[in-house]
C-alpha positions in Angstrom: 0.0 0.0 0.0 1.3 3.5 -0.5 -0.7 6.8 -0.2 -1.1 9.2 -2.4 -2.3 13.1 -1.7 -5.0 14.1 -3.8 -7.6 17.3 -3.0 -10.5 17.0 -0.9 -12.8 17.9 -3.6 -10.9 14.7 -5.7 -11.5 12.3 -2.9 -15.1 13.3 -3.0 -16.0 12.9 -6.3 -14.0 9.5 -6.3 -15.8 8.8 -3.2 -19.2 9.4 -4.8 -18.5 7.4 -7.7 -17.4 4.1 -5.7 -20.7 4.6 -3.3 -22.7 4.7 -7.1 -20.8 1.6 -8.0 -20.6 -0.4 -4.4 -16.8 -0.2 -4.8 -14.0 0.5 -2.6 -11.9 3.7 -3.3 -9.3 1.1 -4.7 -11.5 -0.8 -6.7 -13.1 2.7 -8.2 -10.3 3.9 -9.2 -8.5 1.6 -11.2 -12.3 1.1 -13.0 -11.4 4.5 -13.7 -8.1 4.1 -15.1 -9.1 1.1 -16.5 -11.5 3.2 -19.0 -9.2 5.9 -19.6 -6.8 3.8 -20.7 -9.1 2.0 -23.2 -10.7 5.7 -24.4 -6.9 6.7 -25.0 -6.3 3.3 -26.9 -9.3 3.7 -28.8 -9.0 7.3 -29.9 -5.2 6.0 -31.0 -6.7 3.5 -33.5 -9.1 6.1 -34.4 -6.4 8.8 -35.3 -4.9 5.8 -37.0 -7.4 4.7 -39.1 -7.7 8.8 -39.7 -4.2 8.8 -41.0 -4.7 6.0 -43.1 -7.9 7.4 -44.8 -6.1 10.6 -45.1 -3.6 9.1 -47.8 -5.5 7.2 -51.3 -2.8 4.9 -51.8 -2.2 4.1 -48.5 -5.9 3.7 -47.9 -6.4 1.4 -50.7 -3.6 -1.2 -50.5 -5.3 -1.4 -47.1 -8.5 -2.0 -48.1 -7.3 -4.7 -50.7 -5.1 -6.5 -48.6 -8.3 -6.6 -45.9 -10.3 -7.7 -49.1 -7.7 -10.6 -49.9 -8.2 -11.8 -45.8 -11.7 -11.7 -46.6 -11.6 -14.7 -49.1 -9.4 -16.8 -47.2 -12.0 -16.7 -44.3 -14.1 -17.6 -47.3 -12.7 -21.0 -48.0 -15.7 -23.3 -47.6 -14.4 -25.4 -44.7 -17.3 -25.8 -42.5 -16.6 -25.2 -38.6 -14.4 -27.0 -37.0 
């Protein structure tokens, strides 16, 4: 355990949220981290995918090569 010093007015909104959520301080926030983590992840492969589209070429070798995965999924062996 280690402690950390956050404001009063920090400790009461994460308070407020673990009472909502019938967590423990602990347990709240690393929830919290948890989804800030995956919303930073998630905007990454958003500005990503933004890049990509940005650039024709770039964008369309993608889009074939995801076209050429397609058709191997495509192979007509049943489920195994």
């Amino acid at each position: 355990m280690t402690t950390i010093k956050v404001s009063v007015e920090t400790r009461d909104r994460l308070k407020k949220l673990a009472d909502e959520d019938n967590l423990t301080l602990d347990a709240e926030l690393a929830r919290t981290l948890d989804r800030a983590e995956d919303a930073r992840f998630w905007a990454g492969v958003r500005a990503d995918y933004a890049r990509l589209q940005a650039d024709p070429q770039e964008w369309g070798e993608y889009v074939s090569e995801l076209a050429e995965w397609d058709q191997t999924a495509a192979d007509g062996l049943g489920e195994e």
